[in-house]
N, C-alpha and C positions, 0 to 999 in steps of 0.2 A: 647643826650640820645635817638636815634633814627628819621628815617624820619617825618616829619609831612603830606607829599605833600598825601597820603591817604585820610587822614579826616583835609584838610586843612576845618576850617569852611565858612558857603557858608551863609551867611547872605543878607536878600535884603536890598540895600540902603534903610534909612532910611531921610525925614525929616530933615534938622537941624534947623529946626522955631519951635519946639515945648516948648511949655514953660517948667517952672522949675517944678511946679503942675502939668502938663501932664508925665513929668518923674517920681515923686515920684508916681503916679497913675499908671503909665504903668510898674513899676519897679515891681510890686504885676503880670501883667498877660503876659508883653512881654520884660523882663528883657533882651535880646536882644538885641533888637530896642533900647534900651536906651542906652545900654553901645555902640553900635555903633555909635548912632549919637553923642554923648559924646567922641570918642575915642580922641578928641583932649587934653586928659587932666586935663578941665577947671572944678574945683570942686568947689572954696573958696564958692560961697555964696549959690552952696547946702550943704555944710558942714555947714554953718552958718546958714541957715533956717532947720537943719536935729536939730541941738546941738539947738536953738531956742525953737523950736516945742519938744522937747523931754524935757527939761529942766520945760516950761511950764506945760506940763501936770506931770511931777514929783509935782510941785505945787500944782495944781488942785485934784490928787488923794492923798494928803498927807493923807487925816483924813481917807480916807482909809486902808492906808499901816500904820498909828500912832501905832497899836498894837505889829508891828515886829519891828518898831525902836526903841520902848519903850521896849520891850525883849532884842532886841540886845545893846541897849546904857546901859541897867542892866547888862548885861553878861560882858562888854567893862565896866561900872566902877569897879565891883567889880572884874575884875583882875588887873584893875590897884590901886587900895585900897591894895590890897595882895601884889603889887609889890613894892609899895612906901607906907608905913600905914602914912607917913608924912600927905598923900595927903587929904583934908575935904572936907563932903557932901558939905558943901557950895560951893570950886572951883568945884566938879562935875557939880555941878546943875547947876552954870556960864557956864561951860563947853557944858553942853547940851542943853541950849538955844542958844548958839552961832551955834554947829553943826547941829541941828533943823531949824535952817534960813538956814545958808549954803551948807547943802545936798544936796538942788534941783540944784544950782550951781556947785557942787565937783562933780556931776552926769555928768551935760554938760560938764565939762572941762574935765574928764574922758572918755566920750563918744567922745569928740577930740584927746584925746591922744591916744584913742584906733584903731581910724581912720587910723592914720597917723603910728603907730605900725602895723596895719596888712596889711597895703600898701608898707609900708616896707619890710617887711615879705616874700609879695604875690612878689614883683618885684625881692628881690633876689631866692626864690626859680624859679622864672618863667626864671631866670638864666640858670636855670640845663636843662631847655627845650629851650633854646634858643627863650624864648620868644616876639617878636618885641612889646618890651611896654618900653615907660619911664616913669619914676618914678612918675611924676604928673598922666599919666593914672592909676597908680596903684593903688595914692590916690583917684580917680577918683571911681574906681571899690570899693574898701574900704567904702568911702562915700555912695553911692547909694545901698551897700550890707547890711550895716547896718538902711535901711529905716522898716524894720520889727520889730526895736526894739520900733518903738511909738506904734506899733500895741501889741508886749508885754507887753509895760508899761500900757496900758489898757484891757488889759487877767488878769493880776497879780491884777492890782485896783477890775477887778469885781470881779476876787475869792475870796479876800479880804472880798469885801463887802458881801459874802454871805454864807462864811465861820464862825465858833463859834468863837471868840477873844481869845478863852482860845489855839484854835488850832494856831493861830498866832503866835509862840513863837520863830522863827528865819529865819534868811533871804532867806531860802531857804521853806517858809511855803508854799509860793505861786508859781506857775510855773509845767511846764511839772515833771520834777525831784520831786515835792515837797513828805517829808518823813514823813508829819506829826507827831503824838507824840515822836515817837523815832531819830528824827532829834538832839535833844540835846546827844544823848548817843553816837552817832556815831562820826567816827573823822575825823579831820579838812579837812583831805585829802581828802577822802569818799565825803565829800560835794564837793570839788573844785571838784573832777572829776565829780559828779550828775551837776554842773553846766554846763558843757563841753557838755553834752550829753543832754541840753534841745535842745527840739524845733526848739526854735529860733537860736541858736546858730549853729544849724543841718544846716536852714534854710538859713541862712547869709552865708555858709559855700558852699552850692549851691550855691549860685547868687556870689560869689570866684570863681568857677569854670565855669560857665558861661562866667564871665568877661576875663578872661585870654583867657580862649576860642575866642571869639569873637575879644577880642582888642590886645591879644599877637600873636594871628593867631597861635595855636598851636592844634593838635591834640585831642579828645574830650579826650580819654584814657588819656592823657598825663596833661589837664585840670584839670580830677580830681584827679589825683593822686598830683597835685602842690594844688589844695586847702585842701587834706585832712593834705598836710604835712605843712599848713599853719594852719590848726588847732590845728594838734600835736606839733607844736612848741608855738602855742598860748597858750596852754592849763598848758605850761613848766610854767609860771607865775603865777596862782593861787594855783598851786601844788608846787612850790620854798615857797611860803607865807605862803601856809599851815604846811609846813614844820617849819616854824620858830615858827609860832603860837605852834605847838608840842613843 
């Protein structure tokens, strides 16, 4: 889909002794340098210290974030009460002491699967530009794109925390997007797309284009136009979801 030899990127060697902490730190001011000295691929145990570190402070700011779970796990019984009336407060209440423990966990394992989905993503679109990446680099850039999100999971805890509780009322209370009182009247879709278009996900969505850049050796133009089409197809799955929820 055109030359690259124009804006092939010009990166200076980088280091390859820096530690694991030096890259998720340097990921925030020289996203570069990291994805180059990385270009070989090797992601498992920053994916595993990224889902680690993210899962823990999901823990840590629960009693924060308590007032939107307890919104959203109200809104989540009492449709499924309307769908099955079989179903009694007592299985709910079972029900949401089990999902109450296991949330911080359905976080991380989601935060893995979402890794290895947008690496996927990023390596077949980086196709259409003939990008020189394999698919572990892919997961590679994936992994290390997504280090923003620990720093959102404590943006959302502090609004949380100092926000009115009554303003708490769905998962989207907190955040770049968030629609405060009229978030419950709006529809399912409407939010999936206000998700799409926070911050962070803007965020993640450069350090995509970055990465291809840098480790696909493809054109800067051509960069972002492969991570924006890795968002618009990213974006295909909470808008499918929302759809069904309708």
């Amino acid at each position: 889909m055109g030359t690259n030899a124009e804006t092939a990127p010009n990166v200076e060697p980088t280091p390859s002794k820096a530690s694991l902490w030096e890259d998720f730190v340097d990921i925030f001011y020289t996203p570069s340098s990291v994805f180059a000295r990385r270009a070989d691929g090797k992601f498992g145990l920053a994916l595993l210290v990224l889902v680690a570190v993210a899962t823990a402070l999901i823990l840590l700011t629960k009693n924060a974030m308590a007032p939107i779970f307890d919104a959203e796990y109200a809104r989540q019984t009492a449709a499924a009460m309307a769908k099955n009336p079989n179903i009694t407060a007592d299985q709910m209440a079972s029900g949401r002491k089990f999902f109450e423990t296991a949330t911080p966990f359905i976080f991380g394992i989601g935060l893995a699967i979402s890794v290895f989905g947008t690496g996927l993503i990023l390596w077949l679109v980086g196709k259409l530009f003939d990008a020189k990446m394999a698919l572990t680099a892919a997961f590679m850039i994936a992994t290390y794109s997504e280090v923003p999100r620990i720093v959102q999971i404590l943006v959302n805890a502090a609004q949380a925390l100092f926000m009115n509780p009554d303003k708490l009322n769905a998962v989207n209370s907190v955040g770049s997007t968030r629609r405060g009182s009229w978030i419950q009247t709006t529809s399912a879709v409407a939010i999936a797309l206000a998700s799409r278009l926070d911050l962070f996900v803007i965020w993640i969505t450069v350090l995509l284009g970055i990465g291809i850049y840098v480790v696909g050796k493809v054109g800067k133009q051509q960069a972002a136009i492969a991570a924006g089409l890795t968002w618009l197809i990213g974006s295909l799955f909470p808008l499918l979801g929302a759809l069904r929820q309708g």
